[in-house]
ZALOMI-706433 format. One record per residue (C-alpha): x negated, y negated, z negated; residue in three letters. Coordinates in steps of 0.5 Angstrom, whole numbers, plus 2048, in hexadecimal, padded with zeros to 3 digits. Layout:
REM residues N
XYZAla
...
This chain:
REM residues 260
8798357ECUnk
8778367F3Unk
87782E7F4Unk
87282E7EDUnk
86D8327F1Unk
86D82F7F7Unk
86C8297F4Unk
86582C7F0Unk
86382E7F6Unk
8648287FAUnk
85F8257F5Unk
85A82A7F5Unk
8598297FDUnk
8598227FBUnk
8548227F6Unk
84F8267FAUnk
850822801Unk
84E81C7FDUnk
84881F7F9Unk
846821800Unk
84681B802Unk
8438187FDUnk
83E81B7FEUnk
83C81A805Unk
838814803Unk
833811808Unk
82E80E803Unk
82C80C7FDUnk
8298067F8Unk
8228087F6Unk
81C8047F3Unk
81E7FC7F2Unk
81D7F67EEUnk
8217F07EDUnk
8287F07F0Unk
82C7F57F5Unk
8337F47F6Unk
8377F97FBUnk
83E7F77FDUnk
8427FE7FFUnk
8457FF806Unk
84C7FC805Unk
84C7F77FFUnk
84A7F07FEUnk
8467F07F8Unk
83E7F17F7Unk
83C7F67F1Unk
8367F77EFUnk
8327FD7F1Unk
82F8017EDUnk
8288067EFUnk
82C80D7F1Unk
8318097F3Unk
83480C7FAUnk
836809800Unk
83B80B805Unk
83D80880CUnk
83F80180CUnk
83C800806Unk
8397F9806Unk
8317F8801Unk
82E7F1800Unk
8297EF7FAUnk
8287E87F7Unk
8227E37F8Unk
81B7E77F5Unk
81F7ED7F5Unk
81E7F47F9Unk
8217FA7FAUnk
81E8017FDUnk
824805801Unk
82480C802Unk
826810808Unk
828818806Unk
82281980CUnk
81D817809Unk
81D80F80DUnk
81D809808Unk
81F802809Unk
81C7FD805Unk
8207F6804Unk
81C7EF802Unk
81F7EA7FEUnk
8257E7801Unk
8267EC806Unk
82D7F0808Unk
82F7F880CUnk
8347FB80DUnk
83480380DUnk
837804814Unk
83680C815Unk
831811814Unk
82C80D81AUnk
82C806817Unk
82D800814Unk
82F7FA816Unk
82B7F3814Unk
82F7ED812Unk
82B7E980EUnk
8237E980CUnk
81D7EE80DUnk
81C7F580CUnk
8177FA80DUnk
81880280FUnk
815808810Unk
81A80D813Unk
819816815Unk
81981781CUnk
82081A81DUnk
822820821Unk
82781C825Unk
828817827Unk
824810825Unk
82480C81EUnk
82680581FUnk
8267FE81CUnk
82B7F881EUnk
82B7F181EUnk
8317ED820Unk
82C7EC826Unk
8277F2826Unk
8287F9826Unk
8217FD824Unk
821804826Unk
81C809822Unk
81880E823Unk
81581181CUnk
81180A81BUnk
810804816Unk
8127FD818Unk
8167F7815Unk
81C7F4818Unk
81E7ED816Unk
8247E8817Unk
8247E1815Unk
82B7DF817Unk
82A7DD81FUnk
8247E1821Unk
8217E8820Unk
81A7EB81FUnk
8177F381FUnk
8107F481CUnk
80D7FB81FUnk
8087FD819Unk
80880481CUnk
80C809821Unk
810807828Unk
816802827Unk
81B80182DUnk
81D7F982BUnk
8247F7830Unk
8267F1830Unk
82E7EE830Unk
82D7ED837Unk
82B7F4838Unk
8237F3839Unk
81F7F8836Unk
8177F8835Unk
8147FE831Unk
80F7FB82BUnk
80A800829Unk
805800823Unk
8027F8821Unk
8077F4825Unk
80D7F1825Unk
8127ED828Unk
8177E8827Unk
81F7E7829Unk
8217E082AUnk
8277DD82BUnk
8297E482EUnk
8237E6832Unk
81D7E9831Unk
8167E5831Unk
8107E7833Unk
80D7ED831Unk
8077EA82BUnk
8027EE826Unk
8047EE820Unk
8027E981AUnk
7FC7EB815Unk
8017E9810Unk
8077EE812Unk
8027F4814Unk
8007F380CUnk
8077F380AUnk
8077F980EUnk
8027FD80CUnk
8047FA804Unk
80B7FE806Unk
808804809Unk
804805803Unk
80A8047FEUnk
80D80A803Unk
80880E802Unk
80780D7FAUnk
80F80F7FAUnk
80F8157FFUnk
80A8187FAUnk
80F8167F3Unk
8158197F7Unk
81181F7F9Unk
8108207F1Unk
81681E7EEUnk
81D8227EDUnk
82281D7F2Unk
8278207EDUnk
82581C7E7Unk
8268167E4Unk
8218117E5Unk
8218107DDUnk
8228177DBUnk
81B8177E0Unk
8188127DCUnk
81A8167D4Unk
81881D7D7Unk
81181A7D8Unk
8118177D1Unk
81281D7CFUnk
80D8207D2Unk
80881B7CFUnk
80581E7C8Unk
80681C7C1Unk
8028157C0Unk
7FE8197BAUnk
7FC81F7BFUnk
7FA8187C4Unk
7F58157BFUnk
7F281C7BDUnk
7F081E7C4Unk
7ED8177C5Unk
7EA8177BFUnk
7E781E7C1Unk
7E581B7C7Unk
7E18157C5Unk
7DE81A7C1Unk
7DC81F7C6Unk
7D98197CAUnk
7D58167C4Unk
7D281D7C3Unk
7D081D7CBUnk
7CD8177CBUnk
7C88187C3Unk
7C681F7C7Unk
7C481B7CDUnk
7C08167CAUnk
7BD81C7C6Unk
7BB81F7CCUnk
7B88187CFUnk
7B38187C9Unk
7B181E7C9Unk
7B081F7D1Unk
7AC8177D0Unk
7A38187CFUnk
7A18177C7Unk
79D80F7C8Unk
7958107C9Unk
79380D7C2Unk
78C80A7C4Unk
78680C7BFUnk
């Protein structure tokens, strides 16, 4: 009897220290389109992911050709992967770039820097938009707004400000240059995403599936009867303006002088 309870409670402090940690998670999958495929810290095959999917340390993201994939940080910052690209999530702070481009937009932190890695660069972040990219040898950092400290393998380091941007090649930093027209576009087209999706998160009950989000707003439309009537009534309404309008026009105009 004395073995079978102290099994019950070895299984419950199980139970409640795995749920615990599983509920630590560091991220999740937003808003996406086409394929996106997470490969869990400590296994060996790909899997889909689904929107909500959460993320945890080690766990590696990728998105297919014409495919990308919003990841959001339980602080608000937000990591956009293009097509073909690769992260992994490396802790609470970063991100690390294998493969391909993406464009942030990371919350100041209260300690310490928010950062971005390369296998050739580190980009440390203070509450800013930029995009860092790896091509499999060299590395790029855009700056569309905010201060980013970019190091290299050889520990140089340079400081980019809003505009500008510098390159990592063969290990080493380039000179510092301005950004292209074509990446500060991309910039802001990611900046105002950003702001679009601030104000749908603000709006929205994190705790819903985005489906039953989808149903509560059909069923919040009215019937398709009571939307024809109001339409009917509407156009109606209108017509009637524009009779008594045309009325008032003819009586306000002169009567034509009849000449004698």
């Amino acid at each position: 009897m004395k073995n079978f309870f102290l099994l019950i409670i070895c299984s419950l402090l199980l139970f409640s220290s795995s749920g615990a940690s599983a509920s630590n998670f560091l991220a999740s999958l937003g808003e996406h389109s086409g394929k996106v495929e997470v490969l869990r810290s400590g296994t060996t095959n790909w899997s889909p992911l689904e929107n909500g999917g959460e993320l945890f340390a080690g766990d590696q993201v990728r998105t297919s050709e014409q495919s990308t994939a919003l990841i959001e940080r339980q602080d608000g910052s937000t990591l956009e992967l293009l097509s073909l690209a690769e992260v992994t999530v490396l802790d609470e702070k970063g991100f690390f770039v294998h493969l391909g481009q993406v464009w942030s937009h990371f919350v100041k932190a209260l300690k310490g820097d928010s950062f971005l890695k390369t296998p050739t660069t580190t980009a440390l972040i203070r509450g800013t938009v930029l995009s860092v990219s790896h091509d499999g040898l060299d590395s790029r950092v855009i700056v569309q707004e905010g201060l980013v400290a970019v190091r290299d393998a050889n520990q140089g380091e340079v400081e980019v400000a809003g505009g500008h941007a510098v390159s990592i090649n063969r290990g080493r930093l380039s000179r510092l240059e301005r950004a292209g027209n074509k990446e500060m576009i991309e910039g802001r087209r990611f900046l105002d995403r950003m702001q679009r999706f601030d104000r749908f998160r603000k709006t929205r009950d994190p705790r819903q599936d985005p489906r039953q989000r989808l149903n509560d707003r059909l069923d919040r439309r009215p019937p398709l009867n009571e939307l024809q009537k109001e339409r009917r009534d509407r156009q109606m309404e209108d017509h009637k303006q524009r009779r008594e309008l045309r009325q008032e026009n003819r009586e306000e105009q002169p009567l034509p002088r009849v000449r004698p």
